[in-house]
N, C-alpha and C positions, 0 to 999 in steps of 0.2 A: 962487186964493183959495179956489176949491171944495176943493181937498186941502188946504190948510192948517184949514181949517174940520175937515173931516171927520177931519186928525190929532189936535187937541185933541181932538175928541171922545172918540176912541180912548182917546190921554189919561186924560183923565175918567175914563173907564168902567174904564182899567189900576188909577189910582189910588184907584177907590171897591172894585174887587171885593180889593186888597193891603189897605184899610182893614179891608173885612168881614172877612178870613183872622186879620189881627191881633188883631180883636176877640174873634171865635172863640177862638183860642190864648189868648188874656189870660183870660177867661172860664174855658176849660178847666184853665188853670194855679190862677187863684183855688178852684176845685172841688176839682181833686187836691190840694190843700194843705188843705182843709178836711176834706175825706172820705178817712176813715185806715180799714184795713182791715188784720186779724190772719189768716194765712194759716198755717194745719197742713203739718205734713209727712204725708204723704197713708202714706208706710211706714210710720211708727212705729217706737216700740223691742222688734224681737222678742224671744222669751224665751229666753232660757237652750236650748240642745240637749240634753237628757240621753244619753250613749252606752248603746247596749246592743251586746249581744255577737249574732253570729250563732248561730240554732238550732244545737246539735250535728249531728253526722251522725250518721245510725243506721247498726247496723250492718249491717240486713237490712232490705229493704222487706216480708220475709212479714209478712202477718199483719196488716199495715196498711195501711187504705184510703188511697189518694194523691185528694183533692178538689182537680180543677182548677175554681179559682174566676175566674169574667169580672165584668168592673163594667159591663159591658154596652155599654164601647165602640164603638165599630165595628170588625169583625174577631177581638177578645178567642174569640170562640166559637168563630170559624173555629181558634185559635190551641190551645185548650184541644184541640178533637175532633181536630184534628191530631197530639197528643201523645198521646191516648187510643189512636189509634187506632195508632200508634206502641209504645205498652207491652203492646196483646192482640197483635200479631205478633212480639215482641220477647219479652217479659216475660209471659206469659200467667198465670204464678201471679200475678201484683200485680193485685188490684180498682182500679179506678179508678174515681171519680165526678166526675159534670161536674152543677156548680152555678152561676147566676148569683143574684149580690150582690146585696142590696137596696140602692137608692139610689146613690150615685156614688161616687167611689173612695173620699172620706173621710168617708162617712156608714158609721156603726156597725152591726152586720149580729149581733147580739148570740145569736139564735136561730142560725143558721149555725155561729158561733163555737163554740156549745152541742154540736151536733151534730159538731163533726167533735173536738172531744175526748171527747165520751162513745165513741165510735167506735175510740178512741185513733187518729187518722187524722193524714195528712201534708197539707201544702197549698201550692197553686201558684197565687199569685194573677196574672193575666193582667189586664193593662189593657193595652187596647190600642189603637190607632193607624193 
């Protein structure tokens, strides 16, 4: 009699916490039917690519400074003085300058830009990894 007692009870207690879940669910079903929400697409539509051509090749490097530019990645410097140091054992007529970018790869560096064509100079932008 004591185990029959004590399975109702179980019972009970099966049948009240299946009530509470259903209520819950019902509850939450009424909600998501009420509350509508408008969702972006997070990429968007990008723009158009305009092609350009790659710089000519010159025919000499005399006479033109080559600016190895870093965006100041990690490494980009090690990459540039590596190459510099590359063209005074190699290439000893070609000056070379080593410049770090202002701001990140695709922030504008406008003074930079200024200076290496008043220079009439060549450029090697290094971002690096």
């Amino acid at each position: 009699m004591r185990i029959t007692r004590l399975h109702s009870i179980w019972q009970a207690v099966g049948k009240l916490v299946l009530f509470s879940i259903a209520v819950a669910c019902a509850g939450a079903a009424v909600t998501a039917q009420e509350a509508k929400i408008t969702v972006l697409n997070p990429t968007g539509d990008p723009p158009a690519i305009q092609l350009r051509s790659l710089a000519e090749r010159p025919a000499s490097l005399s006479g033109h400074p080559i600016y190895f530019v870093s965006n100041t990645f990690d490494n980009a410097d090690k990459f540039c003085h590596a190459i510099q140091t590359w063209f005074a054992a190699n290439m000893p007529s070609v000056k070379t300058v080593y410049r770090d970018k202002k701001g990140d790869d695709v922030t504008d560096d406008p003074d930079l830009w200024k200076e290496i064509k008043a220079n009439n100079g060549f450029m090697v932008m290094a971002i690096g990894h």
